[in-house]
N, C-alpha and C positions, 0 to 999 in steps of 0.2 A: 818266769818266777814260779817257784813252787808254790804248793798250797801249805796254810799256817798248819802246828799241829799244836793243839792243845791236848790240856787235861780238865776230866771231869772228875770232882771233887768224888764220886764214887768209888774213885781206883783207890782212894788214901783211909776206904770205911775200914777198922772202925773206928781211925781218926777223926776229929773233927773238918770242920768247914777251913775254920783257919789255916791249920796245920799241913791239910791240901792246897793255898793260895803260899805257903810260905816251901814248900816244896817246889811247884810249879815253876816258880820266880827262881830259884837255887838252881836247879837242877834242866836249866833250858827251854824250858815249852814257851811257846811265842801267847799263848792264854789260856784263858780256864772257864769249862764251862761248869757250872753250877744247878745239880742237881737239889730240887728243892724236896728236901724230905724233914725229918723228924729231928736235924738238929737246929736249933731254931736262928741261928745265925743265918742258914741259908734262906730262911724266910724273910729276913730282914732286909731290906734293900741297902738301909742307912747303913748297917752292919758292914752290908757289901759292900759299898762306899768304901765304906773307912777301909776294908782289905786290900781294895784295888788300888785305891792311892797309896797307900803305905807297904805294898808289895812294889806297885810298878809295870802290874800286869793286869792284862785288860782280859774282861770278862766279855767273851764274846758268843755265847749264848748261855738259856736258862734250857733244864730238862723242868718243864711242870710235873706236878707232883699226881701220876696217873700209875703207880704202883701199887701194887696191893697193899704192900705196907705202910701208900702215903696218902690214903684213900680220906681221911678226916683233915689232910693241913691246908690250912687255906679252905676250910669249910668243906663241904660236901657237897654241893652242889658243881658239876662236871665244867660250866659254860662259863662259872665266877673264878672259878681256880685260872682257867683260860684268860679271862678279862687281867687279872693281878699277873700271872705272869710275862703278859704283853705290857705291861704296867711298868712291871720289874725292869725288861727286857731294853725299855724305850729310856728310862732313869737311867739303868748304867752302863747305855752302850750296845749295847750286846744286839746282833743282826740277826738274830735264829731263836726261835724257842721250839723245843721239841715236844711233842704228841703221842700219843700213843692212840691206835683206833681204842675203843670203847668196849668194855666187859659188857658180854650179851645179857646180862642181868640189866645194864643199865637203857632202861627200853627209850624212855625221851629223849636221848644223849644217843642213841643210836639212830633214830630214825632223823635226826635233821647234821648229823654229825658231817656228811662229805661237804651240802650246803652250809651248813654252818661255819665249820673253820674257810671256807672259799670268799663267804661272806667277811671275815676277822680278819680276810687277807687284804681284802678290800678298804680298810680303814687304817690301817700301818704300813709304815716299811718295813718293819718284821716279820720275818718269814715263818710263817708256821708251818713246820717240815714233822710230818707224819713216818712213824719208824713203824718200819716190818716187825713183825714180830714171828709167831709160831703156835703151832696146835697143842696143845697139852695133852699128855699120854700118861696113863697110869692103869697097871694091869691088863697090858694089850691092847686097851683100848683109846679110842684117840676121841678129842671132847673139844670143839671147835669155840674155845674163852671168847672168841673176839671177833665184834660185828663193826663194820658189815665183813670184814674179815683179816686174818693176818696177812694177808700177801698183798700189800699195798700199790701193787702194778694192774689190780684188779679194778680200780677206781679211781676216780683222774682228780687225784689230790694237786695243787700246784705244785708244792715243795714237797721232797720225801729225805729222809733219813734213812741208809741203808746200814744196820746194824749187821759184825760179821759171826758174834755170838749167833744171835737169833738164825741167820744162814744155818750155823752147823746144826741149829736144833730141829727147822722145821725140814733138814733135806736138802734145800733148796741152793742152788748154784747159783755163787754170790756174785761171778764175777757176770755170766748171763742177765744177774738181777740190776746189777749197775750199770749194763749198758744198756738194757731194757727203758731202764728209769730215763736212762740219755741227759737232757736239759736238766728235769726235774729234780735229781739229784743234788742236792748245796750240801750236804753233811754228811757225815762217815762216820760210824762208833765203831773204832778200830780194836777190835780183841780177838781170839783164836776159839774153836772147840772141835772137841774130838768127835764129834757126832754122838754124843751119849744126847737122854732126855733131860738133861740138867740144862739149865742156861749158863757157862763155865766162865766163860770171860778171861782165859787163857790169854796169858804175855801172846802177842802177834810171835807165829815161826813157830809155836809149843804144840799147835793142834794140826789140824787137818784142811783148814779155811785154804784158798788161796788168798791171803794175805797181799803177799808180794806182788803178786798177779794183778788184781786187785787198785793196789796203790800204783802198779807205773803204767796201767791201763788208764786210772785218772788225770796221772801227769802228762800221757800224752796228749789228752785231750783236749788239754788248758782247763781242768778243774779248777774254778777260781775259791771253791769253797773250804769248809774246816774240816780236818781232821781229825778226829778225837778221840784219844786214848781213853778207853774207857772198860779197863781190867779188873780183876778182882785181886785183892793181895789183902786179903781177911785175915789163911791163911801163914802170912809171913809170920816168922819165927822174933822179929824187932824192926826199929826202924832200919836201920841198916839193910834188909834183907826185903824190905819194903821198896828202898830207895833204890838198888839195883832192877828188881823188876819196872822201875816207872822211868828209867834209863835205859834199859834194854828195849821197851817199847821204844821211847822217843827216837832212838840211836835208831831201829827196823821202821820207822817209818820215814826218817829224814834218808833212809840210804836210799829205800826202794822207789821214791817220789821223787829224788835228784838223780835217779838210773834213766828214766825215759828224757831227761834232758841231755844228758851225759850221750845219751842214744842218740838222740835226733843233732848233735853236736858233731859227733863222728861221722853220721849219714852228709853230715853239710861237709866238711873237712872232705870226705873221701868222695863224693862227688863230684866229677869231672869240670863243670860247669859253677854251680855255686860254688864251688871249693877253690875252683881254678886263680883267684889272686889271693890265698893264704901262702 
């Protein structure tokens, strides 16, 4: 069985929360993960409620709100944001909330952060999966945002999130970083980049990432975890032009994730032995 592919309501910005659960449902994806930021529906649980029954589609994790632009929702305080979004997480289903390590500004929030979320693991079945991230560059120079650091193979978080944006930004070899991660690995923010210093979030197939690679590396695996389209289409010129890129993903992630099945199908069939009474 393959792995589900959802969508996260950030590929649909700068639509709303809704308008990403009412796509999602239309347009194929098995759920939606919901990034909690500044439109306030996504804060709302009740809210979320009502989307998921009234779409038909299950929310199966939450991104907490640890972006620079989401830095006030759900309070300011690092450890409470974390408490509400396991909160969230546990109300509407959803197996996964995602992390990000800690801005090295934030000094309390960094020094108990590995113990800490190990600790949050220890009180739920929700997984709290810590994403890779990348160095920030400007003017030649390179400025390390993120303690204890971006390369989350550095630190022996339980769960990891392997974003493939973040791959093309920091350098770093996404497919080596996913079998690195091996177990640890339960989630995927599946997008593309050219290798520029931007974080691009390119349709999968548009950049440089091994995408493809990538995806039937996890299917051969038995990755039991989500997939998550997670693109940018800001961009798009209408909904229509929106709607092709959040199908173009889905379509490059259901082909490349049912290829290593397909594969290991053929291996049995053409096999002397397992194959021998087909």
């Amino acid at each position: 069985m393959s792995p589900i592919v959802t969508l996260s309501t950030s590929s649909t910005f700068p639509e709303s929360t809704a308008a990403s659960f009412e796509m999602a449902a239309r347009l194929g994806y098995d759920g939606v993960e919901v990034m909690v930021g500044t439109d306030a529906v996504s804060q709302d649980s009740s809210a979320l409620l009502r989307l998921r029954d009234h779409y038909g589609i299950a929310i199966t994790s939450i991104h907490a709100p640890c972006l620079l632009v989401s830095q006030a929702v759900w309070g300011t305080e690092p450890w409470g944001k974390l408490q509400r979004a396991k909160a969230a997480a546990e109300l509407l289903g959803a197996s996964t909330v995602v992390v990000h390590p800690p801005f090295r500004w934030q000094r309390d929030y960094v020094k108990d952060f590995v113990s800490g979320i190990d600790s949050m693991s220890n009180e739920t079945d929700v997984k709290f999966a810590v994403e890779n991230m990348f160095p920030w560059r400007a003017a030649g120079r390179e400025f390390a945002a993120y303690l204890p650091g971006w390369d989350i193979r550095d630190e022996d978080y339980r769960y990891a999130t392997l974003d493939l944006s973040h791959t093309s930004v920091s350098g770093s070899d996404a497919l080596e970083m996913s079998t690195d991660l091996a177990e640890r690995l339960v989630h995927v923010h599946l997008a593309d980049g050219s290798g520029s210093n931007r974080d691009e979030h390119l349709v999968p197939g548009r950049g440089q990432q091994p995408c493809a690679e990538v995806l039937q590396e996890l299917a051969a695996r038995g990755f039991a975890g989500h997939v998550v389209v997670e693109i940018s289409t800001r961009k798009a010129a209408d909904r229509a032009e929106r709607e092709r890129d959040l199908v173009e993903a889905r379509v490059f992630a259901g082909r490349h994730l049912a290829a290593a099945d397909s594969s290991a199908a053929k291996l049995t069939a053409d096999d002397p032995v397992t194959g021998a009474d087909r």
